[in-house]
C-alpha positions as CSV (number, residue, x, y, z in Angstrom):
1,X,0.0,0.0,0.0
2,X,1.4,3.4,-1.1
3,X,2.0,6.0,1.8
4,X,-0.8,8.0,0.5
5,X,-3.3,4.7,-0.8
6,X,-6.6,4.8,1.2
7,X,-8.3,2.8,3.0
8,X,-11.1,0.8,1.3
9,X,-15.2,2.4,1.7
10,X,-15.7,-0.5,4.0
11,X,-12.9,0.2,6.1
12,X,-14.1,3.7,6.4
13,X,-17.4,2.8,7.2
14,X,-16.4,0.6,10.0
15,X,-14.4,3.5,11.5
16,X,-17.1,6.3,11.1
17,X,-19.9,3.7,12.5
18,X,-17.3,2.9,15.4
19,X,-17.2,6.7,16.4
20,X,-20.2,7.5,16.2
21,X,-21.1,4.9,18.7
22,X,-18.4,6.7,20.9
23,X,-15.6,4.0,20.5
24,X,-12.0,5.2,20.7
25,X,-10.1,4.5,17.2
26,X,-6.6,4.6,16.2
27,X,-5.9,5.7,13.0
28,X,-2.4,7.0,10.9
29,X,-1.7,11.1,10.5
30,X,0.8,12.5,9.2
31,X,3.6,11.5,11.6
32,X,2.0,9.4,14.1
33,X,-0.6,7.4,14.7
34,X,-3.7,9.2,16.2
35,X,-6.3,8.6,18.7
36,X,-9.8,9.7,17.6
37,X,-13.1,9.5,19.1
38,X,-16.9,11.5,18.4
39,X,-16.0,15.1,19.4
40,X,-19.6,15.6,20.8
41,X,-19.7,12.4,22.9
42,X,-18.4,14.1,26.5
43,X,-18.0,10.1,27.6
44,X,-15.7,9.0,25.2
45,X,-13.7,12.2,25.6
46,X,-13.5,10.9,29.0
47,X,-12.5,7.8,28.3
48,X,-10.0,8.8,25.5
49,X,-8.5,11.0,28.4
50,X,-8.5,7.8,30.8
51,X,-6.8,5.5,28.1
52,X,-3.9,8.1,27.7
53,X,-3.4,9.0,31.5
54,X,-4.0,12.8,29.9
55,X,-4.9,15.6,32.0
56,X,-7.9,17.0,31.1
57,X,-7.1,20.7,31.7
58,X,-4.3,19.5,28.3
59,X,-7.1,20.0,26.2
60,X,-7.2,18.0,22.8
61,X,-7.0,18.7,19.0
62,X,-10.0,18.3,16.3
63,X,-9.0,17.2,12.8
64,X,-11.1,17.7,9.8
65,X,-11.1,17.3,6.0
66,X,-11.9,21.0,5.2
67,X,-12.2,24.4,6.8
68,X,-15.8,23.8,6.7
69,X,-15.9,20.9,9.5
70,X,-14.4,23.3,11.7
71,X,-16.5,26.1,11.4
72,X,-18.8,25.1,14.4
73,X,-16.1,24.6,16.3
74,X,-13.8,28.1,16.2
75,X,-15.4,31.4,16.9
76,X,-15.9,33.8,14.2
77,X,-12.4,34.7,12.8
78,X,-11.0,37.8,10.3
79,X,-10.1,38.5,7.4
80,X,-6.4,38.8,8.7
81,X,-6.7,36.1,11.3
82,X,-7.8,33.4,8.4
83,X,-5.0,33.9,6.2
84,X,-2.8,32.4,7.9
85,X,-4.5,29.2,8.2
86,X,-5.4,28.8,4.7
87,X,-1.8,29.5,3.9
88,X,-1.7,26.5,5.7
89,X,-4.6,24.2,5.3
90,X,-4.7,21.5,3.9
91,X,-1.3,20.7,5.7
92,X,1.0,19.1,8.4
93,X,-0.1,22.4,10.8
94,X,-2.2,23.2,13.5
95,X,-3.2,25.7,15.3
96,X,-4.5,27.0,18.4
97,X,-7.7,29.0,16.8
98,X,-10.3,31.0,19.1
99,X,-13.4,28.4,20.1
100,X,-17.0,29.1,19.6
101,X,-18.5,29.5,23.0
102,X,-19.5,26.2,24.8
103,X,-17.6,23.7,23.8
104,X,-16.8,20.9,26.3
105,X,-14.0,22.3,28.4
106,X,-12.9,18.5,28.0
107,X,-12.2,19.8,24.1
108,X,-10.6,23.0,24.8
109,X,-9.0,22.5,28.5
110,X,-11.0,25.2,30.1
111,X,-9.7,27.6,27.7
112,X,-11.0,29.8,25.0
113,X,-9.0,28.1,22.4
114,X,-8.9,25.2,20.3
115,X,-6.3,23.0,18.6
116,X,-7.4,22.5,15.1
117,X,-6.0,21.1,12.2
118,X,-7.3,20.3,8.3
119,X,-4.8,17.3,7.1
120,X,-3.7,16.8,3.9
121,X,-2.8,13.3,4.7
122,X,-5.1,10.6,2.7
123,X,-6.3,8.2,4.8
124,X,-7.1,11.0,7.9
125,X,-8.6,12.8,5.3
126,X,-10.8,10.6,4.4
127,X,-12.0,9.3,8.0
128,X,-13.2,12.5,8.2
129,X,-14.7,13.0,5.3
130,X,-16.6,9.3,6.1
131,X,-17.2,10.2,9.5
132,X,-19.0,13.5,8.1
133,X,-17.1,16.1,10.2
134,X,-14.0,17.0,12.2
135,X,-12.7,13.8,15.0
136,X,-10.7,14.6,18.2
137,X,-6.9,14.0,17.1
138,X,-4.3,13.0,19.7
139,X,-1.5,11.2,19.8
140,X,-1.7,7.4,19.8
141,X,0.3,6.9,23.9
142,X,0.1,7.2,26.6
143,X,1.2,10.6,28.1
144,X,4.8,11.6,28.4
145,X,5.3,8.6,26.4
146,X,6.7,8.3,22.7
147,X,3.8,8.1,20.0
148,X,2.9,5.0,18.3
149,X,4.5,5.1,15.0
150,X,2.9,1.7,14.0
151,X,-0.3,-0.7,14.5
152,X,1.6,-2.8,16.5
153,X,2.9,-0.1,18.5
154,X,-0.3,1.3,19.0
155,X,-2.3,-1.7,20.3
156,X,1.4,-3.0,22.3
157,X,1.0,0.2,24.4
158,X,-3.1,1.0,24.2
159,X,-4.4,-2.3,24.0
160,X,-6.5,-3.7,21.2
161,X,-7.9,-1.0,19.9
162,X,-9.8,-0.5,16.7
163,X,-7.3,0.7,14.1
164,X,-8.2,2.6,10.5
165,X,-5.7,0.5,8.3
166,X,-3.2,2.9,6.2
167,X,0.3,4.3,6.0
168,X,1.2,7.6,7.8
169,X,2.6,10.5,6.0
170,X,5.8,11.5,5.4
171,X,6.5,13.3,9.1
172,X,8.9,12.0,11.0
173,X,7.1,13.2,14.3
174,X,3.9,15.2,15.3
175,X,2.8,18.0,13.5
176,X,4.0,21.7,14.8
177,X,1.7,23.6,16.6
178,X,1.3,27.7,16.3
179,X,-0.6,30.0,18.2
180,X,-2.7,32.2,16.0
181,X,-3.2,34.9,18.4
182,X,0.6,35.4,18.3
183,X,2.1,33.6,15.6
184,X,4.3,31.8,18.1
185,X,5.3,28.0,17.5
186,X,4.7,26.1,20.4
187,X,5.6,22.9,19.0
188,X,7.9,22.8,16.5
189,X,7.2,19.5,13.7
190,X,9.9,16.9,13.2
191,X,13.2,18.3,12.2
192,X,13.5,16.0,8.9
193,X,10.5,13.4,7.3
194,X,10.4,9.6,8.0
195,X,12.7,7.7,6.0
């Protein structure tokens, strides 16, 4: 299977039918293997917490297709704020975007900010895109631990999960992370791409 090859429509709807019944699923991103779960199901945000010893004041990333599966979830941006992220979207980069109102503080850590990404990486891509909107995006370990780079890894450290079959991109690590208030990095991506 080719790095970007997708998964099969079956596969994909498996996995959407999986988180929409608030199951936690491991799937392949651009560097690492994710953790995703239903971003409106509070219980298996709790449980996705639980299953990665993650504090919940952390807060948690959503991951989408397009800009328009995140709309509902960031609060109503300019002109100038959105260039940036469509300089950027599709793409290894996310960002920590002003949240609508309300969101589960289990999403956003208690803050008024969200992590949010739109991948350019295949077989993420189109989990969302089968799960019809953005999915919670963490790292697949457990915290302060090394992300799973691999199935096996993943279900060695987790447990046997469910698990989106597919490649991950070409990253060698997580995606950076930039604040758009600021422009600051706050996590800088991998320093070269996976062999």
């Amino acid at each position: 299977m080719r790095a970007d090859a997708l998964p099969t429509p079956h596969q994909l709807r498996r996995a959407a039918r999986l988180l929409r019944a608030g199951t936690i699923l491991a799937y392949p991103t651009e560097g690492v293997f994710g953790l995703g779960c239903d971003p409106d199901q509070p219980t298996a945000l709790q449980r996705l917490l639980a299953l990665k010893s993650r504090r919940a004041d952390k807060g948690l990333i959503v991951l989408a297709a397009d800009m328009s599966q995140l709309s509902r979830f960031m609060a109503p941006l300019t002109p100038a704020q959105r260039e940036p992220l469509a300089a950027s979207w599709p793409g290894p980069v996310t960002w920590i975007v002003p949240a609508r109102p309300g969101l589960d503080p289990l999403l956003t850590g208690g803050r008024a900010t969200l992590a949010m990404r739109v991948t350019a990486h295949g077989p993420a891509r189109a989990l969302c895109r089968a799960f019809g909107g953005a999915i919670v995006s963490t790292s697949a370990n457990r915290s302060g631990h090394p992300p799973a780079r691999s199935r096996q890894a993943v279900q060695r450290t987790l447990g046997p999960l469910p698990c989106l079959p597919g490649r991950l991109g070409g990253l060698a690590g997580p995606t950076a992370i930039f604040d758009l208030a600021t422009g600051r990095c706050l996590r800088p991506g991998p320093s070269k791409e996976a062999p």
